[in-house]
N, C-alpha and C positions, 0 to 999 in steps of 0.2 A: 504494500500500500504506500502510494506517496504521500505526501504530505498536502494540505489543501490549504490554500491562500483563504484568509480570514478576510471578511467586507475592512477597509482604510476605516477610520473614524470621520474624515471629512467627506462630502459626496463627489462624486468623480468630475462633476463641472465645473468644482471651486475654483478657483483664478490660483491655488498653492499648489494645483495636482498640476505639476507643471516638468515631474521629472520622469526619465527615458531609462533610467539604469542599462545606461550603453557605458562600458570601461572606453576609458583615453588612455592614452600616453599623460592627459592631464588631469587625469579621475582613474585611474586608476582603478581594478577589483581586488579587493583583498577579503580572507575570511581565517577569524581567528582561528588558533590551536581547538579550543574545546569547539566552537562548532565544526571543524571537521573531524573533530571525533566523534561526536555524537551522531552527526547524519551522513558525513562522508562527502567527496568532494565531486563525485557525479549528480548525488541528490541537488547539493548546492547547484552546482552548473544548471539542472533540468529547471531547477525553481525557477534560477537567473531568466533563464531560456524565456519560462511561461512570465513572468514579469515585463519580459523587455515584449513580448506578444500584445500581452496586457494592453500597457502604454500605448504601441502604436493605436491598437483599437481604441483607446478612449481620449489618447492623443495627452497623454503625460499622468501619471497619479503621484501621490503624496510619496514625502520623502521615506515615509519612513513603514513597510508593507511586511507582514508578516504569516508565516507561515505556521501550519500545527499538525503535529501527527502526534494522534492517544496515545504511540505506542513509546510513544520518546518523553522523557521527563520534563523539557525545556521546548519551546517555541523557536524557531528561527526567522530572526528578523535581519531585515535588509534595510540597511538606510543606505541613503545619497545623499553625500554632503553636498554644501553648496561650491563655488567656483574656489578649486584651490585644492578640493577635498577629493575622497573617495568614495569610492560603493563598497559598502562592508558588509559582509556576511558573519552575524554571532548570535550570541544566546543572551536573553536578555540577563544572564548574571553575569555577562562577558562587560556589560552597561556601566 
């Protein structure tokens, strides 16, 4: 079972769902130690994958998207920082 992308908190036509979680050379993807032990570094990828889908269809969402699987003790959340920053993949104790 994968993991299933939880509704953002804002709604998807807010003026703040403005981000692509596309990696740059200047954004960069990173994901810490404990979440890729916990869900593994394909999982991540497939999430990333369905996020950066997401976006295009709703044409950007909030920075900060997260993921859940019962089977796993911890959520996996994805922020995107703003200009300067990265796309992280952790757990919200990684926070």
């Amino acid at each position: 079972m994968e993991p299933f992308l939880r509704p953002q908190e804002i709604p998807l036509n807010d003026p703040r769902s403005q981000c692509y979680f596309q990696p740059s050379t200047a954004k960069p993807f990173v994901a810490t130690p404990a979440a890729l032990e916990m869900y593994g570094l394909d999982t991540i990828l497939r999430c990333l994958e369905s996020l950066q889908k997401r976006a295009r269809e709703f044409e950007g969402l909030d920075y900060l998207q997260v993921f859940e699987d019962p089977k796993r003790a911890e959520r996996l959340w994805f922020i995107e920082d703003g200009e300067g920053g990265a796309i992280t993949a952790l757990l919200p104790s990684d926070y």
